[in-house]
N, CA, C and O atoms as a Tinker XYZ file with bonds, in Angstrom:
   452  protein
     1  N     11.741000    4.941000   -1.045000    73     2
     2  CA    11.475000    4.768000   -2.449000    64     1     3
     3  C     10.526000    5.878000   -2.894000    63     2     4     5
     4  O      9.784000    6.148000   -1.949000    81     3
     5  N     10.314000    6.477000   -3.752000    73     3     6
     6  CA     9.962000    7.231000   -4.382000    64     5     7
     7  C      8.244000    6.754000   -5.025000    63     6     8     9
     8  O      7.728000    5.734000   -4.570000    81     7
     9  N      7.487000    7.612000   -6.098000    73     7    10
    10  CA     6.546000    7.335000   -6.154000    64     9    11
    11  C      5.312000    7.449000   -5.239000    63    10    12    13
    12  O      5.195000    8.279000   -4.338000    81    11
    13  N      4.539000    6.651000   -5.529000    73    11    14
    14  CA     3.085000    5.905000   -4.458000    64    13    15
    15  C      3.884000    5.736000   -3.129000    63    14    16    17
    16  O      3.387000    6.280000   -2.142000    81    15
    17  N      4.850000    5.173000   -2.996000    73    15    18
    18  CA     5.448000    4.809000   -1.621000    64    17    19
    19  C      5.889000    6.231000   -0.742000    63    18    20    21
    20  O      5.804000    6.304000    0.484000    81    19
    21  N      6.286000    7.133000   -1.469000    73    19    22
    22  CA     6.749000    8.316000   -1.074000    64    21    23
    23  C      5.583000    9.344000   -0.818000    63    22    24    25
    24  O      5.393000   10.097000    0.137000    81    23
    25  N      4.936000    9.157000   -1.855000    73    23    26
    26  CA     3.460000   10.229000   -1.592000    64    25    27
    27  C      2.358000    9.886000   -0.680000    63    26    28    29
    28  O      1.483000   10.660000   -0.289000    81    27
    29  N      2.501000    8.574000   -0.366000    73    27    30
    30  CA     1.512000    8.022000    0.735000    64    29    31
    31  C      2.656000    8.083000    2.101000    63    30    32    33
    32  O      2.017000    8.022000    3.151000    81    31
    33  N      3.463000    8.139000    2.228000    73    31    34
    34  CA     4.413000    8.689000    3.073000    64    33    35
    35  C      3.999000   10.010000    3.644000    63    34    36    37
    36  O      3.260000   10.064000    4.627000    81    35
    37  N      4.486000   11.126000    3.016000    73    35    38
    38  CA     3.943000   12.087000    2.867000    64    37    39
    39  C      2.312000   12.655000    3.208000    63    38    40    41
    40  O      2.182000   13.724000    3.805000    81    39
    41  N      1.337000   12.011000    2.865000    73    39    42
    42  CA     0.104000   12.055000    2.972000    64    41    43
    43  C      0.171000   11.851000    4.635000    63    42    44    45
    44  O     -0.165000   12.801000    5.341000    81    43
    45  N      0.621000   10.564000    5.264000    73    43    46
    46  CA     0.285000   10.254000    6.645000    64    45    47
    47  C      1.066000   11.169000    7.902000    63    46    48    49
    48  O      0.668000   11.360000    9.051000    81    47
    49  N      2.335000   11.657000    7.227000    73    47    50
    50  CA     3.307000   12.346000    7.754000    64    49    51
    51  C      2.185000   13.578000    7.998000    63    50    52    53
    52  O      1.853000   13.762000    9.169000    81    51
    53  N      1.717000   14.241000    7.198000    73    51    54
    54  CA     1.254000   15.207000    7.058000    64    53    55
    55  C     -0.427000   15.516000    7.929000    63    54    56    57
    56  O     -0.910000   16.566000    8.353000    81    55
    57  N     -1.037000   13.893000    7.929000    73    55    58
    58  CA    -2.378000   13.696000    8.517000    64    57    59
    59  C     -2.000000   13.376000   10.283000    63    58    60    61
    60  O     -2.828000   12.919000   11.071000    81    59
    61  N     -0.720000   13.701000   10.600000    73    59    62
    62  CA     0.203000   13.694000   11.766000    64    61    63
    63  C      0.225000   11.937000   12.111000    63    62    64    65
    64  O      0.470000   11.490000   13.231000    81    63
    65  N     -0.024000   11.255000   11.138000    73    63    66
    66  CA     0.820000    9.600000   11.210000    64    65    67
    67  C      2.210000    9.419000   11.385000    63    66    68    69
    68  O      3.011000   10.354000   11.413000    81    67
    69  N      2.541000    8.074000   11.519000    73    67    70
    70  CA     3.771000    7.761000   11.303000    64    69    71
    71  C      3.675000    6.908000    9.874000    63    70    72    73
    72  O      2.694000    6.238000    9.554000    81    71
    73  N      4.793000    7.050000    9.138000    73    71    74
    74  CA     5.025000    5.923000    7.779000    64    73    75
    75  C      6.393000    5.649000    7.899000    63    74    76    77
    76  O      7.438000    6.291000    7.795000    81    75
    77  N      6.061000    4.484000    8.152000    73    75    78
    78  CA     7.045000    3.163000    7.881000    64    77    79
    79  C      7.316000    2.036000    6.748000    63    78    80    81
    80  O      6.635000    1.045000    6.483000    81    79
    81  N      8.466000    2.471000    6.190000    73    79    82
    82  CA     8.594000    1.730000    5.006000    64    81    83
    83  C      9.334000    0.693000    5.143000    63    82    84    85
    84  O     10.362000    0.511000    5.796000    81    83
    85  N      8.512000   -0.214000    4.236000    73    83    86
    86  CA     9.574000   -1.600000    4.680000    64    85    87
    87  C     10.061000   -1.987000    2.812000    63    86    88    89
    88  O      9.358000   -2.393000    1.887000    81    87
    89  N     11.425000   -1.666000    2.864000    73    87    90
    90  CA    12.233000   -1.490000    1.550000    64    89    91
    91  C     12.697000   -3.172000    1.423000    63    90    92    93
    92  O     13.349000   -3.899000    2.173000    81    91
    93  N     12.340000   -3.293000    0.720000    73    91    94
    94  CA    12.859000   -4.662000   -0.853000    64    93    95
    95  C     14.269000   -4.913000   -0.602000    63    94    96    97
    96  O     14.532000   -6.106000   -0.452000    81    95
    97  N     15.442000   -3.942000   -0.498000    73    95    98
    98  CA    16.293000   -3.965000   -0.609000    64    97    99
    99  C     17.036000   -3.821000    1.072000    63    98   100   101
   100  O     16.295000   -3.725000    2.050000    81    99
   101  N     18.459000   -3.823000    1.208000    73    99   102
   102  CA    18.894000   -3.632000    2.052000    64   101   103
   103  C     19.783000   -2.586000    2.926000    63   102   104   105
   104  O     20.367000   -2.709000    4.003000    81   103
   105  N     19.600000   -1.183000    1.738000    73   103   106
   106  CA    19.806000   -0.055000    2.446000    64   105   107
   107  C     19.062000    0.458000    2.481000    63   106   108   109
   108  O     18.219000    0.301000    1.598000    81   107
   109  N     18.831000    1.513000    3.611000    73   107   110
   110  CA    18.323000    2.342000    4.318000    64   109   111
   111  C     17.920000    3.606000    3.209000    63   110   112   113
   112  O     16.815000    4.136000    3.098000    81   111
   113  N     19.183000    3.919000    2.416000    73   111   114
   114  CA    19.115000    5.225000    1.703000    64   113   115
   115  C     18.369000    5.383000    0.578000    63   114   116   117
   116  O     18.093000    6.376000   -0.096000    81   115
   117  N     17.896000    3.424000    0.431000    73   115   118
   118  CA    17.171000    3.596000   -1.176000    64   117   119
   119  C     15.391000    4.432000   -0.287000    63   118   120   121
   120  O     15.002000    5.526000   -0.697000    81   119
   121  N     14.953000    4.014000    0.344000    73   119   122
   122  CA    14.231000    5.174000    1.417000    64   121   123
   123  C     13.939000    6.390000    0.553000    63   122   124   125
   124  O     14.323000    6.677000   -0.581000    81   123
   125  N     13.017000    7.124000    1.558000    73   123   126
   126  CA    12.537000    8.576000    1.267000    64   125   127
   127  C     12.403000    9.169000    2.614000    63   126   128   129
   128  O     12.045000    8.610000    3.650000    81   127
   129  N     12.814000   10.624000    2.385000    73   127   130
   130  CA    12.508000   11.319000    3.741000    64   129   131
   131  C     11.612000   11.454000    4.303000    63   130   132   133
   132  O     11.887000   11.524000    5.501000    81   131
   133  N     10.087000   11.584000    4.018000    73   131   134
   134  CA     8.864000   11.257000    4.429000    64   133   135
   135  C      8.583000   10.464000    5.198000    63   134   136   137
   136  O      7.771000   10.768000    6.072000    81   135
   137  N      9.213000    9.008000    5.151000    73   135   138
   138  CA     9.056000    7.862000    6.165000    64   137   139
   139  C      9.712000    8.502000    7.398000    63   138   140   141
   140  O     10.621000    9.332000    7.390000    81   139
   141  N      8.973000    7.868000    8.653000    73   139   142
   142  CA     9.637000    7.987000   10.196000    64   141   143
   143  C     10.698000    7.146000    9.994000    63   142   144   145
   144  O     11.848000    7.544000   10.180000    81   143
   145  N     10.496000    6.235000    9.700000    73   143   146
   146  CA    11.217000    4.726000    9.817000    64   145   147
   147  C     11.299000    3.907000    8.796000    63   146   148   149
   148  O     10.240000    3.459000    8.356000    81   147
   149  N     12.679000    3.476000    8.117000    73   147   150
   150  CA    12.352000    2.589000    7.356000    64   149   151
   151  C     13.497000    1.285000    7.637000    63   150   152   153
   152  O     14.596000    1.234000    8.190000    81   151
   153  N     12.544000    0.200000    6.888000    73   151   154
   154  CA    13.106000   -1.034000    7.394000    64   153   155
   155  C     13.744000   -1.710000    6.274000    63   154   156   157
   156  O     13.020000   -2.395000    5.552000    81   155
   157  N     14.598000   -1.652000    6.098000    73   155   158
   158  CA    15.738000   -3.057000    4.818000    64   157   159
   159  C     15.283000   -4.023000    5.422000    63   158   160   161
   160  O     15.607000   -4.234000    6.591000    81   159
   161  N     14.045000   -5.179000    4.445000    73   159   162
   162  CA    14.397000   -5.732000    4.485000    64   161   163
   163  C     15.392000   -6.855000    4.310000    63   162   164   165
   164  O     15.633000   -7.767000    5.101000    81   163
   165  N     16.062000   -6.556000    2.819000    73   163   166
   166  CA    16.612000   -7.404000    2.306000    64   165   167
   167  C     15.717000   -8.410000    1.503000    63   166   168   169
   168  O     16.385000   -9.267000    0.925000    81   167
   169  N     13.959000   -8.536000    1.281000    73   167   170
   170  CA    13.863000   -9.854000    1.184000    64   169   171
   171  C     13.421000   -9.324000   -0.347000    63   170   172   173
   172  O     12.661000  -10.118000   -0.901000    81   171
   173  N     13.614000   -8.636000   -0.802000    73   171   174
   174  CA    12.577000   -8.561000   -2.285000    64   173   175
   175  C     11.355000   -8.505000   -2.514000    63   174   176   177
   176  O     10.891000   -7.835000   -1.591000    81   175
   177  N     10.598000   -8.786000   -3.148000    73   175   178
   178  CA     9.579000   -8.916000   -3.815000    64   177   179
   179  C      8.965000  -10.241000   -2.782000    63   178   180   181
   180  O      7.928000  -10.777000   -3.171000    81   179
   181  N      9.508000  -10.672000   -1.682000    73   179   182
   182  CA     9.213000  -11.208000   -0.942000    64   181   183
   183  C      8.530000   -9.962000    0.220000    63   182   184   185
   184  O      7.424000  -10.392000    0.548000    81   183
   185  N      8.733000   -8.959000    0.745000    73   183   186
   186  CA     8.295000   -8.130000    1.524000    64   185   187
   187  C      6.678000   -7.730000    1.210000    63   186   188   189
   188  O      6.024000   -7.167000    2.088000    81   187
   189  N      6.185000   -8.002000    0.125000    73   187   190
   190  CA     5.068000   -7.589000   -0.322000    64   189   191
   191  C      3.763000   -8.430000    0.926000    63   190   192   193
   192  O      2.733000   -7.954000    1.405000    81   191
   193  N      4.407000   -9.814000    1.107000    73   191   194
   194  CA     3.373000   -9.851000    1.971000    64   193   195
   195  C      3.633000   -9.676000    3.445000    63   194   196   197
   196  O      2.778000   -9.798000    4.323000    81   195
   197  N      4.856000   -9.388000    3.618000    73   195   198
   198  CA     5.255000   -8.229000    5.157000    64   197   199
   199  C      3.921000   -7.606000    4.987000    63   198   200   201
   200  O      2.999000   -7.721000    5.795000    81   199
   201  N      3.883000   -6.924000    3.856000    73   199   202
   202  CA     3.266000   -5.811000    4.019000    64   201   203
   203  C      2.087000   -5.571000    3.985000    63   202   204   205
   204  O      1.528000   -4.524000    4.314000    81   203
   205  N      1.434000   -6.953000    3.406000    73   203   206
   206  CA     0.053000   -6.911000    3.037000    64   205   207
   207  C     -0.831000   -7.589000    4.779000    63   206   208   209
   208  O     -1.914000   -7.188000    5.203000    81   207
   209  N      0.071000   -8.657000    5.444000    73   207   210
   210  CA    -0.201000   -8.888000    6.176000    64   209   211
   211  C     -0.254000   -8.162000    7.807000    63   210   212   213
   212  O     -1.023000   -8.537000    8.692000    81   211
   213  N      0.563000   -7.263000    7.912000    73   211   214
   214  CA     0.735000   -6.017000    8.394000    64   213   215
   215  C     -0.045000   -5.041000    8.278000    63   214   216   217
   216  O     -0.053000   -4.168000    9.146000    81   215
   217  N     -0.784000   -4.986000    7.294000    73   215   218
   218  CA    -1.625000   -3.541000    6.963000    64   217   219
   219  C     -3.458000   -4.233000    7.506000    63   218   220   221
   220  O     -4.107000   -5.268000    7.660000    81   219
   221  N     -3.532000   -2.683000    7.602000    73   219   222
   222  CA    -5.038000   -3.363000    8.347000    64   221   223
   223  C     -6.024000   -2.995000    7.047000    63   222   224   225
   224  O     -7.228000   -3.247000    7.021000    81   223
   225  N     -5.312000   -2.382000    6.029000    73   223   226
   226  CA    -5.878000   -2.120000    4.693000    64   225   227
   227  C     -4.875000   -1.819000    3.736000    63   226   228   229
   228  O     -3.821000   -1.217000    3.942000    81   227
   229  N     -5.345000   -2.345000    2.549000    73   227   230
   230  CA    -4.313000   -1.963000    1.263000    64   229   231
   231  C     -5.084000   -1.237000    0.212000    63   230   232   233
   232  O     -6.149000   -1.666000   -0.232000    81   231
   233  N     -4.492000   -0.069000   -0.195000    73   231   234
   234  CA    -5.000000    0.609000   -1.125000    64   233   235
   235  C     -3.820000    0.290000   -2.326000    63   234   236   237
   236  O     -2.660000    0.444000   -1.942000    81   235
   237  N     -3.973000   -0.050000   -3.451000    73   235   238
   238  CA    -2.845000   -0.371000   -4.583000    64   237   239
   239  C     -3.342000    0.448000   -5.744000    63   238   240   241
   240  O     -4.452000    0.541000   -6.268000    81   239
   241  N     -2.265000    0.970000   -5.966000    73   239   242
   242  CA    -2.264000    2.168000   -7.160000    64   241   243
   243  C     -1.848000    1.212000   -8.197000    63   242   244   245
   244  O     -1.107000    0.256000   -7.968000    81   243
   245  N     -2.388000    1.523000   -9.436000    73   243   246
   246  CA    -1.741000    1.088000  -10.689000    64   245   247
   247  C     -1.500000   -0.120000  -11.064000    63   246   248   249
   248  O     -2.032000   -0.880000  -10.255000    81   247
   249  N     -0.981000   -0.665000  -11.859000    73   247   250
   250  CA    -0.921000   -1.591000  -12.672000    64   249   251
   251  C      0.760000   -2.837000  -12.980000    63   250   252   253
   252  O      1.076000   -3.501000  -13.968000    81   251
   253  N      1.420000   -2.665000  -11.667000    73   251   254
   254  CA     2.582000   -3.214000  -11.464000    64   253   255
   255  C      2.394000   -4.659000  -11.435000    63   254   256   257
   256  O      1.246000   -5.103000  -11.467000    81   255
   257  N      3.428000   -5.464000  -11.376000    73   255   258
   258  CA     3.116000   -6.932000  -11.191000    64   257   259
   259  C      3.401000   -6.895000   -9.497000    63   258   260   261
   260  O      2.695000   -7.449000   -8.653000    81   259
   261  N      4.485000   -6.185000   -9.273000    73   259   262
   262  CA     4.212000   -5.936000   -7.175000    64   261   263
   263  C      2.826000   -5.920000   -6.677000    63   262   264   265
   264  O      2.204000   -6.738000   -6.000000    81   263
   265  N      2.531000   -4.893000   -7.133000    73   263   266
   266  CA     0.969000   -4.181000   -6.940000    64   265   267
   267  C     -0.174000   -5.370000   -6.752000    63   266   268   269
   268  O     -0.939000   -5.745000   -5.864000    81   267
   269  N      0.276000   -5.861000   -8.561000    73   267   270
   270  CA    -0.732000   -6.693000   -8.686000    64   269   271
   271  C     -0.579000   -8.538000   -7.142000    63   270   272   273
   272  O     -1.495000   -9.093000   -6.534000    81   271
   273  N      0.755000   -8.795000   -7.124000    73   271   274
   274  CA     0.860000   -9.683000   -6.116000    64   273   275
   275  C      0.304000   -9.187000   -4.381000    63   274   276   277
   276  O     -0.258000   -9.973000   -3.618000    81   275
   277  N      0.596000   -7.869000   -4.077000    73   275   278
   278  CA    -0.226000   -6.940000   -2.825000    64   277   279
   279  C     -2.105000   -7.522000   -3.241000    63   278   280   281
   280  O     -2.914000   -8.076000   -2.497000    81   279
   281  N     -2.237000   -7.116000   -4.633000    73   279   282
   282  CA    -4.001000   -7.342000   -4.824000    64   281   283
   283  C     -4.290000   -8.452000   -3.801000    63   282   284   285
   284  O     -4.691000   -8.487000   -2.637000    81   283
   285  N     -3.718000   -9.810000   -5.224000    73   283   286
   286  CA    -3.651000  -10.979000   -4.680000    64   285   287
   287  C     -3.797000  -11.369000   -3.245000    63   286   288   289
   288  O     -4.784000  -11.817000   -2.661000    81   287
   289  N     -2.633000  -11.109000   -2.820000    73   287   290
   290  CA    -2.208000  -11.525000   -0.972000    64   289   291
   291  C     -3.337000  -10.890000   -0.286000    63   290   292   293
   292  O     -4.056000  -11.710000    0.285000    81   291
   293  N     -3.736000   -9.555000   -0.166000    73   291   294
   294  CA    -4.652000   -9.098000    0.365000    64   293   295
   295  C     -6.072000   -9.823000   -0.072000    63   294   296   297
   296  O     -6.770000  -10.149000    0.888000    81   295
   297  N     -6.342000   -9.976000   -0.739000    73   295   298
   298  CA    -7.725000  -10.509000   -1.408000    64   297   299
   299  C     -7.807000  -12.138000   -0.760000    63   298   300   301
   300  O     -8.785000  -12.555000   -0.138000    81   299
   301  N     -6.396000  -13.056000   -1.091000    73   299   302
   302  CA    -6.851000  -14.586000   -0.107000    64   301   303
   303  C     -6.791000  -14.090000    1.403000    63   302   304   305
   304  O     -7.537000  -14.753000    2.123000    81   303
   305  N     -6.032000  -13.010000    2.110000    73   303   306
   306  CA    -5.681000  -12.856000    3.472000    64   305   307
   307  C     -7.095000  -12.575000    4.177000    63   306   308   309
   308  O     -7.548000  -13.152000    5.166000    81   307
   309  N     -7.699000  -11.512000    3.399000    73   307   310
   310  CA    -9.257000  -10.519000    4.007000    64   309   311
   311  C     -9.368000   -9.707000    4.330000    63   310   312   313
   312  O    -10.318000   -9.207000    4.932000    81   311
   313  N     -7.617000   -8.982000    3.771000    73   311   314
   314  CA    -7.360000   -7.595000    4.477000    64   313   315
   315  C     -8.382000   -6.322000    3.369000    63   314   316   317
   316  O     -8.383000   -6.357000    2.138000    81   315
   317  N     -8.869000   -5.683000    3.906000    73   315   318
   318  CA    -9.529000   -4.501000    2.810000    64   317   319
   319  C     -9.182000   -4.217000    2.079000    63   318   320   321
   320  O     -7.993000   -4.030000    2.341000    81   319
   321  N     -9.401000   -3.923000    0.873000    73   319   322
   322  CA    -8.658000   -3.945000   -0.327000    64   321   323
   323  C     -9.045000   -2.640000   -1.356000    63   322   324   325
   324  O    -10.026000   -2.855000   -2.069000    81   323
   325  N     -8.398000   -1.330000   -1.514000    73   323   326
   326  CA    -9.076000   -0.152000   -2.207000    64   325   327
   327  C     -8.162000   -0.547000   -3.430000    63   326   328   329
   328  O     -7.060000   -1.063000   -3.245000    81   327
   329  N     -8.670000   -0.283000   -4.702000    73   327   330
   330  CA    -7.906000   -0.213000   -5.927000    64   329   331
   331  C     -8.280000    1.110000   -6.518000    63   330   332   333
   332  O     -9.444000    1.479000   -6.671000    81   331
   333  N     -6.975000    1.954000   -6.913000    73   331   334
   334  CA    -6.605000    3.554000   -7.925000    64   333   335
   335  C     -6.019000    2.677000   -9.042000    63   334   336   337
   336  O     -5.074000    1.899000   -8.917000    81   335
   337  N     -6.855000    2.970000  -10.346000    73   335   338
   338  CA    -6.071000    2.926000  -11.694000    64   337   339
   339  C     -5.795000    1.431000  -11.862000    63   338   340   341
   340  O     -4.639000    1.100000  -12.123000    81   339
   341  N     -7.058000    0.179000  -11.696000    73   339   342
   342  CA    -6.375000   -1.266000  -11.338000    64   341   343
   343  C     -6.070000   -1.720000  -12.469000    63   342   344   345
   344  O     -6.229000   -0.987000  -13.446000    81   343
   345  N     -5.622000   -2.870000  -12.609000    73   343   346
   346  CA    -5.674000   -4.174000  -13.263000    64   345   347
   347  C     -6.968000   -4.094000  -13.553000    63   346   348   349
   348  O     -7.730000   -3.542000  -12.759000    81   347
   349  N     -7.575000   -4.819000  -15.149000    73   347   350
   350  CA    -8.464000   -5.353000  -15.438000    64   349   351
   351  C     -8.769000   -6.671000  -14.280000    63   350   352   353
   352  O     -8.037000   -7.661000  -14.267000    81   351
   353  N     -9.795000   -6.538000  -13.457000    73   351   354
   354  CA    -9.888000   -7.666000  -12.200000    64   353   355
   355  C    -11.925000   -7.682000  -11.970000    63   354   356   357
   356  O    -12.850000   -6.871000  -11.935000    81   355
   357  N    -11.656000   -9.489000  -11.847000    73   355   358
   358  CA   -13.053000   -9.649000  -10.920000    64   357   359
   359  C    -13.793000   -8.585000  -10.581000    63   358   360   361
   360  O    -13.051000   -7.639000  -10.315000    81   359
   361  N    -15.281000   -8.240000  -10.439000    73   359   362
   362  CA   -15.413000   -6.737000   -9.801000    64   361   363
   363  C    -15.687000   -7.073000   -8.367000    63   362   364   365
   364  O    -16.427000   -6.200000   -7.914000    81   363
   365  N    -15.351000   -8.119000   -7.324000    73   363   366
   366  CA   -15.760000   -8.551000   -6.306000    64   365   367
   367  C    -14.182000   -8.266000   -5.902000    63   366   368   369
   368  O    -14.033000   -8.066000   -4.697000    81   367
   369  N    -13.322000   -8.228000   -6.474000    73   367   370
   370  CA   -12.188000   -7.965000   -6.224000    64   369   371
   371  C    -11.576000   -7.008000   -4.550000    63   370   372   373
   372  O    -10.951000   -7.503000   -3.612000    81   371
   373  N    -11.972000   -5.819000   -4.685000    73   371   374
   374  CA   -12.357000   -4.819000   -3.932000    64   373   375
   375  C    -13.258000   -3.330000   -4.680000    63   374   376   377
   376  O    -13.849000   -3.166000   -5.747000    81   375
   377  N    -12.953000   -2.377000   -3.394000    73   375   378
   378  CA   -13.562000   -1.177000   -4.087000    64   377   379
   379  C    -12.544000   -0.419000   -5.107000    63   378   380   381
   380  O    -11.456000    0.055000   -4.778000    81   379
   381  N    -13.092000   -0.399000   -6.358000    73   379   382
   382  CA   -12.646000    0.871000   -7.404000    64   381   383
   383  C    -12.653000    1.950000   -7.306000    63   382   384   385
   384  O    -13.750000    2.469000   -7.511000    81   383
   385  N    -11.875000    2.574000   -7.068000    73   383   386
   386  CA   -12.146000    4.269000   -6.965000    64   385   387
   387  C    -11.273000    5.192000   -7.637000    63   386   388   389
   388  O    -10.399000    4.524000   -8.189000    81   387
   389  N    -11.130000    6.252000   -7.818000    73   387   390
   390  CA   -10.665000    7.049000   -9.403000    64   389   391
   391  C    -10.200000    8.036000   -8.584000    63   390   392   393
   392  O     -9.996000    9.019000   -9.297000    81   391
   393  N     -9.978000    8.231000   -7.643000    73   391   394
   394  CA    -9.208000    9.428000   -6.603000    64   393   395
   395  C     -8.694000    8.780000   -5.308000    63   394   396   397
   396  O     -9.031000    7.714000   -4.793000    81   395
   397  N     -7.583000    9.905000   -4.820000    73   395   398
   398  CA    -7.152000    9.342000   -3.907000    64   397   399
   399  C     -8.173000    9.781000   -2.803000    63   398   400   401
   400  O     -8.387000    8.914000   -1.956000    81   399
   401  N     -8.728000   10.766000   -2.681000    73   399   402
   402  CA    -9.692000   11.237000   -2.181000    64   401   403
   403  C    -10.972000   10.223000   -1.882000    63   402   404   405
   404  O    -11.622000   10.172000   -0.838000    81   403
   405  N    -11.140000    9.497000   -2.982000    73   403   406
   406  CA   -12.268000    8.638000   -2.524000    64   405   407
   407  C    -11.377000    7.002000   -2.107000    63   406   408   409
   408  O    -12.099000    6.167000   -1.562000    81   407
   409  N    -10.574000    6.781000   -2.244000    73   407   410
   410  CA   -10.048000    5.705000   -1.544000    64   409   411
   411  C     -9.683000    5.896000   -0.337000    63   410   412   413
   412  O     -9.095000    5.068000    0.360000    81   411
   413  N    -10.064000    7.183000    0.037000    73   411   414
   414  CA    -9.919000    7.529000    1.554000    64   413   415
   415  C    -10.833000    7.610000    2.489000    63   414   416   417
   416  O    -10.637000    7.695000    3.701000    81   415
   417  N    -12.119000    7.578000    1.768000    73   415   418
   418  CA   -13.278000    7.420000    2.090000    64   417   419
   419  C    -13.734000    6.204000    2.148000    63   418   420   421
   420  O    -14.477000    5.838000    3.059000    81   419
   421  N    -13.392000    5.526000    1.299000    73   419   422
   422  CA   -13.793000    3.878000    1.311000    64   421   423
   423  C    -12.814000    3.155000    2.278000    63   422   424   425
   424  O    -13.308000    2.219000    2.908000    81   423
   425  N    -11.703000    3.398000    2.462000    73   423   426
   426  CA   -10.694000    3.162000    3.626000    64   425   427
   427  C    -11.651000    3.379000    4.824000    63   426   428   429
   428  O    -11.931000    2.317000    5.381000    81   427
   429  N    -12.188000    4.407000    5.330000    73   427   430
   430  CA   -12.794000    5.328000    6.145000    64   429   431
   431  C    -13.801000    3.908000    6.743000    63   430   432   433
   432  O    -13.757000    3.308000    7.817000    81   431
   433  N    -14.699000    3.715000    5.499000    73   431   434
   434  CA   -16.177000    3.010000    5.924000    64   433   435
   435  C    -15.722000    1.414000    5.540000    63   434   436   437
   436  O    -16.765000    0.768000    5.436000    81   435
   437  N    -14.557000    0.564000    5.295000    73   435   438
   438  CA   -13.811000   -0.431000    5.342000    64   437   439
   439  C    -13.654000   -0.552000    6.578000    63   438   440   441
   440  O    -14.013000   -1.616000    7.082000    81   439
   441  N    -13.075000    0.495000    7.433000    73   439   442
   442  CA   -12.231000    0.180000    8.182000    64   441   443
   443  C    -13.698000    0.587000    9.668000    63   442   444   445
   444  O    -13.716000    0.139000   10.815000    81   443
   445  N    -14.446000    1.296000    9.176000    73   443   446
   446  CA   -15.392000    1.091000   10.198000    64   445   447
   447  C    -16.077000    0.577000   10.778000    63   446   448   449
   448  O    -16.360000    0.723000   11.967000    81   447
   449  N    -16.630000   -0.418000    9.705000    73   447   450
   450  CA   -17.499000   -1.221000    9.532000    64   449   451
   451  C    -17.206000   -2.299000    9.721000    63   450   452
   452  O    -18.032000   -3.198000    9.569000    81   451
């Protein structure tokens, strides 16, 4: 998929990660080349908490109702939570940050600490 999904692809590809996408849908091709691996699920808007529960941190860009259900799930789960560009939200919510640059940093000392 294209977007945030593709450019954070890209980003880890590049930081010599692997990115693995786990797609909504059930082909392979709706995908981006950036990912190592991607997974159909098939489940929809159901995969969101594949994904939230899977991640050892969520950074959520923008202002989607997906996005906003990732907030959510991550926030009752306890997974770390960075927000780019949020929802009007709680400020206990997680950390706010205005670059991707600094959600990489707060990822950094989240995930250290």
């Amino acid at each position: 998929m294209g977007g945030v999904m593709r450019a954070a692809a890209a980003g880890a590809r590049d930081g010599g990660g692997t990115a693995i996408g786990l797609l909504p849908g059930t082909d392979r091709a709706e995908g981006s080349a950036e990912h190592a691996y991607l997974v159909p699920t098939g489940l929809g808007e159901l995969r969101n908490g594949l994904l939230v529960r899977a991640a050892d941190a969520v950074v959520a860009v923008g202002c989607s109702w997906g996005t906003l259900s990732e907030v959510a799930l991550a926030r009752r789960t306890g997974v770390p939570l960075v927000l780019l560009d949020p929802w009007d939200l709680p400020e206990d919510v997680g950390t706010v940050v205005v670059s991707p640059s600094e959600a990489l940093g707060a990822l950094e000392r989240d995930l250290s600490g």
